[in-house]
C-alpha positions as CSV (number, residue, x, y, z in Angstrom):
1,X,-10.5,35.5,6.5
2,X,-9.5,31.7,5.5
3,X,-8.8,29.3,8.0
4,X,-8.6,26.0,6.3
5,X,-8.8,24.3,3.0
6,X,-10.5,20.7,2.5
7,X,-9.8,19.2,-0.5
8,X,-12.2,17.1,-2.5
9,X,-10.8,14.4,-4.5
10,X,-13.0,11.8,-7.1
11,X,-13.3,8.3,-6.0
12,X,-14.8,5.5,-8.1
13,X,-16.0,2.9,-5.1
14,X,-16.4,4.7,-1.6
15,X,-16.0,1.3,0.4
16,X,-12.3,0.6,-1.2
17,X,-12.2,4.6,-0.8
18,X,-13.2,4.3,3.2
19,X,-11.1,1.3,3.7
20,X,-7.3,2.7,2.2
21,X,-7.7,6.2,4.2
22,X,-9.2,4.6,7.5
23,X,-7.1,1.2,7.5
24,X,-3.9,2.1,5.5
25,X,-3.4,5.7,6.4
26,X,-4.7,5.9,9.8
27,X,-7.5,8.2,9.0
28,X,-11.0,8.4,10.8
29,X,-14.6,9.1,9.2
30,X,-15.3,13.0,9.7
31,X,-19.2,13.2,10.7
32,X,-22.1,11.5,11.8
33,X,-24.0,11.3,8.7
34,X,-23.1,8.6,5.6
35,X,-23.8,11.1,2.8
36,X,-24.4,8.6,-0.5
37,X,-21.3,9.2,-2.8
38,X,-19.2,11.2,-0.8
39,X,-17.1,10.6,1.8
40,X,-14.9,12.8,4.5
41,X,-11.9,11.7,6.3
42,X,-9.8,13.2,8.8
43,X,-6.3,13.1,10.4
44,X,-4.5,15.6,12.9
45,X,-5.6,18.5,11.4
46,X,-6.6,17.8,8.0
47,X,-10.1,16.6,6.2
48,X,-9.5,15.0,2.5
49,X,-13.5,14.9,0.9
50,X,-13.9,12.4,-1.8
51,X,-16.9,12.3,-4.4
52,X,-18.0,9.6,-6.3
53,X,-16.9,9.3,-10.1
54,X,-18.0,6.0,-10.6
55,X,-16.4,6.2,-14.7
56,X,-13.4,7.9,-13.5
57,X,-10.3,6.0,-15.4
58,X,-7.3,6.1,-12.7
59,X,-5.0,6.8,-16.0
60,X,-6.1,10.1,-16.5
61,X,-7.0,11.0,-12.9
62,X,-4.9,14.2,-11.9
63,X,-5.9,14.5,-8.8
64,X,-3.5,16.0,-6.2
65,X,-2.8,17.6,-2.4
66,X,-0.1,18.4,-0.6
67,X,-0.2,17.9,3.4
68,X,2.5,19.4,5.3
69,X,3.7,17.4,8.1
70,X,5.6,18.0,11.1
71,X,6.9,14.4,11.8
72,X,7.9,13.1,7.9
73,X,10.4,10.5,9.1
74,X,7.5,8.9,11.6
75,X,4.7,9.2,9.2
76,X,6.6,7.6,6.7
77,X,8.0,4.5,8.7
78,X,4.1,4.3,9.8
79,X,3.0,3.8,6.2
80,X,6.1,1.4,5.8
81,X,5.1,-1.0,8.4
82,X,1.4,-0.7,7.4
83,X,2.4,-1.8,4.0
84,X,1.5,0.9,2.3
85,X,2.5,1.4,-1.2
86,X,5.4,4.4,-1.7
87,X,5.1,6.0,-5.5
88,X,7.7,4.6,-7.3
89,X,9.3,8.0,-7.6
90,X,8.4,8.9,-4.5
91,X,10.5,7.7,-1.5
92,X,11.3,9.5,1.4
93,X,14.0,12.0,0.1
94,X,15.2,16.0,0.6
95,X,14.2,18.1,-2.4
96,X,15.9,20.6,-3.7
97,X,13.5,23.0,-2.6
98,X,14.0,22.1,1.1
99,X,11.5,20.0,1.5
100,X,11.9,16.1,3.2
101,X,8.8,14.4,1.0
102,X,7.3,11.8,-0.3
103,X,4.1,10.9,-2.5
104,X,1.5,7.9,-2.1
105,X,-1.2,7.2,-5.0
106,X,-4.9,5.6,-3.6
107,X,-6.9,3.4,-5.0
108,X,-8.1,6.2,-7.7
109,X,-4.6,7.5,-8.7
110,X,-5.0,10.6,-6.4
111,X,-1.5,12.0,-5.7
112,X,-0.9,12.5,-1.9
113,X,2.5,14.0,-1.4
114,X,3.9,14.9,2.1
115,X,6.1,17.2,3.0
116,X,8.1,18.6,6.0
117,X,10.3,21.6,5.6
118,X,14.3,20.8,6.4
């Protein structure tokens, strides 16, 4: 049986890495133990793992998630007063699939879109 799904994502510097998910996004270091070049965060529900790619180029990084949320519109303004960077395609908007979303790219050009059914 599956019961959850942790995606891992590359990261080229796991300090800038740390600092976006834990001070921008809200997240909190998953674990005790500070594994060298690889990191795990957590939020609600959900872990993101990251592994280090120091010669990653953020141009042709295709990394992406999707995290379902149950709160878009207060998630969203949270990132908003944080400062956080919105993809330029990627306001807050209803899709045409029925989903309210919107997409963030960290430091490594990792796509993190969130979505909340309408």
């Amino acid at each position: 049986m599956l019961i959850a799904i942790n995606p891992k994502l590359p990261m080229r510097n796991k300090a800038v890495t740390r600092d976006y998910y834990i001070n921008k996004l809200g997240f909190t270091e998953f674990g005790s133990a500070d594994y060298e070049g690889y990191l795990m965060v957590e939020k609600d529900k959900i872990q993101i793992h990251f592994f280090e790619f120091k010669e990653l180029d953020p141009k042709e990084n295709y990394g992406q998630v999707y995290i379902r949320s149950n709160s878009i519109e207060e998630l969203y303004l949270s990132f908003l007063d944080k400062k956080v960077a919105i993809h330029p395609n990627g306001h807050l908007e209803t899709k045409p699939w029925k989903q309210r979303e919107f997409s963030l790219l960290d430091p490594d050009n990792n796509l993190l879109t969130f979505g909340e059914a309408t």
